[in-house]
Structure formats: C-alpha cells, structure tokens
SERO-627435 format. One record per residue (C-alpha): residue number from 1; residue in three letters; x, y, z. Coordinates in steps of 0.5 Angstrom, whole numbers, m for minus. Example, Ala and Ser with C-alpha at 12.3 -4.5 7.8 and 13.67 -1.06 7.14 Angstrom:
+-----+---------+-------+-------+-------+
: num : residuo :     u :     v :     w :
+-----+---------+-------+-------+-------+
:   1 :     ALA :    25 :    m9 :    16 :
:   2 :     SER :    27 :    m2 :    14 :
+-----+---------+-------+-------+-------+
//
This chain:
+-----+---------+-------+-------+-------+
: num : residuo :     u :     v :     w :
+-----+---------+-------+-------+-------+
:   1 :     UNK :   m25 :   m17 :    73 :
:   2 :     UNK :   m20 :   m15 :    78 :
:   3 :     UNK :   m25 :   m16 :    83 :
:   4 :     UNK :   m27 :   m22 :    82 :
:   5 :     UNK :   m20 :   m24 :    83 :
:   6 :     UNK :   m18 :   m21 :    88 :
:   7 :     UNK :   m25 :   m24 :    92 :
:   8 :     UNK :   m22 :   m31 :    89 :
:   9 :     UNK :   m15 :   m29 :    92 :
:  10 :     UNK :   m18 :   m27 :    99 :
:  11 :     UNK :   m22 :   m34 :    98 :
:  12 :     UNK :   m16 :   m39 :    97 :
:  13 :     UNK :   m13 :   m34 :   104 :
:  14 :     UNK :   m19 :   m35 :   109 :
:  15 :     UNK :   m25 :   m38 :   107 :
:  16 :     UNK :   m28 :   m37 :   114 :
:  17 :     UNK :   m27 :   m30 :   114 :
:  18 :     UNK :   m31 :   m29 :   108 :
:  19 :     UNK :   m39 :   m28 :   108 :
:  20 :     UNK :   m42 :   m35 :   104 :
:  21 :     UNK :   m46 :   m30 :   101 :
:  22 :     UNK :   m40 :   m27 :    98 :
:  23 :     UNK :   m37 :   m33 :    97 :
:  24 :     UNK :   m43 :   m36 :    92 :
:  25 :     UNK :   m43 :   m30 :    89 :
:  26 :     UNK :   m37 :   m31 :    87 :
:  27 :     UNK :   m36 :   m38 :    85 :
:  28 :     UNK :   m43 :   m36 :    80 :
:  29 :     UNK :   m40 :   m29 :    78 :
:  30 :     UNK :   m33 :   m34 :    76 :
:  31 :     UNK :   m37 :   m40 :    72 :
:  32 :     UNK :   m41 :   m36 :    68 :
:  33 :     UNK :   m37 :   m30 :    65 :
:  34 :     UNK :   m33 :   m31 :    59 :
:  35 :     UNK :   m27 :   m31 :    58 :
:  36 :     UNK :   m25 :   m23 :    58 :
:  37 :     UNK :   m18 :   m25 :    56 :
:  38 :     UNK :   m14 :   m17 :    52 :
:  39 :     UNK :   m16 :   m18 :    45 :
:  40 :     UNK :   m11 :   m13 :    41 :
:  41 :     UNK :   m16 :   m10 :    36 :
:  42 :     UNK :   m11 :    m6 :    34 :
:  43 :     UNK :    m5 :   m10 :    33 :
:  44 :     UNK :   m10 :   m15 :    29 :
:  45 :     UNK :   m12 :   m10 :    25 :
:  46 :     UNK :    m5 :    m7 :    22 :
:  47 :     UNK :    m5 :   m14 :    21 :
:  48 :     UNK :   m11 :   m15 :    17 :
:  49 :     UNK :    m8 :    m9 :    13 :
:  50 :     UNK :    m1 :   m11 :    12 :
:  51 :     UNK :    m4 :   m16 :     9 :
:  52 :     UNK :    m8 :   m13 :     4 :
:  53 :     UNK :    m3 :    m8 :     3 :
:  54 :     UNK :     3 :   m13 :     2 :
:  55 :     UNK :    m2 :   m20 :    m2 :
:  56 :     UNK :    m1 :   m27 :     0 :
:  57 :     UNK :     7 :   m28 :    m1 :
:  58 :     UNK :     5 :   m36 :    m3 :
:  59 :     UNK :     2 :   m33 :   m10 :
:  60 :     UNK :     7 :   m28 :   m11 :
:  61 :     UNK :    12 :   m32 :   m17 :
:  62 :     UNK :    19 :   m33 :   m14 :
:  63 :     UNK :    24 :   m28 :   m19 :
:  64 :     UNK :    29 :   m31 :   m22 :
:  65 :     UNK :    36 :   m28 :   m21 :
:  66 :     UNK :    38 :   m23 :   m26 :
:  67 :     UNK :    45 :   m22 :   m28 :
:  68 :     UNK :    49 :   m16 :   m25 :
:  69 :     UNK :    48 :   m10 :   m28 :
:  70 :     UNK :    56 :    m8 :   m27 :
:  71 :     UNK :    60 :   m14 :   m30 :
:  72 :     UNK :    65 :   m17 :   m25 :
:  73 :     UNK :    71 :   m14 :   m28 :
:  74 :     UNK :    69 :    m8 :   m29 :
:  75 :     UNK :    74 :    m2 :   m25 :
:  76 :     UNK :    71 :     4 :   m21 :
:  77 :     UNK :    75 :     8 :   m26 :
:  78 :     UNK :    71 :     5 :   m31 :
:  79 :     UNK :    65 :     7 :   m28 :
:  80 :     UNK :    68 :    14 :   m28 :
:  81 :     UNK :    70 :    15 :   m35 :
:  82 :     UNK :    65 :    13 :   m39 :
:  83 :     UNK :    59 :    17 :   m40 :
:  84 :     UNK :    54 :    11 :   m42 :
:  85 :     UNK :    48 :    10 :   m39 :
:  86 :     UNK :    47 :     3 :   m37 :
:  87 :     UNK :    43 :    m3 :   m40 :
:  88 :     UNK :    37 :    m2 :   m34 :
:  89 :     UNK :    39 :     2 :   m28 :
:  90 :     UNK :    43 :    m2 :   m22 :
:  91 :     UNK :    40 :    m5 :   m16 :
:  92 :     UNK :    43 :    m2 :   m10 :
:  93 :     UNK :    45 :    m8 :    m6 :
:  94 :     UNK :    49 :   m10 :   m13 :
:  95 :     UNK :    52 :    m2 :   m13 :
:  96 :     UNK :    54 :    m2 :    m6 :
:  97 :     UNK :    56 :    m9 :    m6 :
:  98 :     UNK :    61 :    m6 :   m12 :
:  99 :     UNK :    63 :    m1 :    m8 :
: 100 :     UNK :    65 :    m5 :    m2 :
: 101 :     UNK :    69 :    m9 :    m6 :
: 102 :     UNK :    73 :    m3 :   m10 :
: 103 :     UNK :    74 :     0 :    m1 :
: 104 :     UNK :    76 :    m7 :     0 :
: 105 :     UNK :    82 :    m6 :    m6 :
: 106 :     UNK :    84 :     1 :    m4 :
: 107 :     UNK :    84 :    m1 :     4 :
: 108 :     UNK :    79 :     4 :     6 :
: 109 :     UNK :    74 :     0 :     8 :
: 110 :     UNK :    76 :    m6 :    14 :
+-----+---------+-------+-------+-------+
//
C-alpha cells in the first residue's frame, strides 16, 4: 500500500522521469486492488460483545419510577436513631442525593 502511493505521489510529480513500465504497472496495481481501508476487528468485536452482554436497549421495558425509600421529611437524626431496617434497600443516587441536601442544611457542603 505505501508503495503503491509513493509510486502515485511520484507520478503527479514528474510523469517524464518515470519508466512507462512503471507507470502502467502502477495504474493496473491501483484499478485492480481492493479497498484495503483499517478495519479495527478488534473495536468490532468488543462491539459485538457489548451487545451480547448488555441485550438490545429497545426490548428492554422502560422502569416506572419508583417512590423514594427515604421520605422527603425525613432528618438525619432520624435515620441515626432508628434501628428499623427499611421497606427495600436505598438506591445510591437517592441516598447521596439524601446526604447532599442534609450537607446543604448544616453548610458543610458548597
């Protein structure tokens, strides 16, 4: 491939310097390769497994959103004084979300 281009490179250049033998073997070598353009097969494999891995997002049903697990007027002495486990364990988004606000209340958090 680098040749081939380096013989087109030196055609556009100076066409008379350049052996007609050369020049046709050239031009035939261009009309009849394939296209030899990179092909990552690696990238299309992960791809592949991504895919296999993680199903096809358009049949996967949309959840519903679910009610928090800690109500809005709960406090974080509330949290600390109880020893009740709660009705179904606590999304992390919704806990640190929980926490943020709480950091917010006392100024520790900017």
């Amino acid at each position: 491939m680098e040749n081939n281009a380096s013989i087109s490179v030196s055609l556009e250049g100076n066409i008379s310097s350049v052996p007609n033998s050369i020049i046709n073997d050239s031009k035939m070598l261009m009309e009849n390769s394939t296209d030899t353009s990179f092909i990552n097969h690696a990238a299309e494999h992960w791809a592949e497994m991504r895919r296999h891995w993680v199903g096809h997002q358009a049949e996967v049903p949309k959840k519903a959103p679910q009610e928090p697990v800690i109500s809005w007027c709960t406090t974080y002495d509330d949290l600390l004084l109880t020893s009740e486990c709660f009705p179904r364990p606590i999304p992390l988004p919704e806990m640190v979300d929980f926490l943020v606000d709480v950091w917010h209340e006392e100024g520790l958090y900017d």
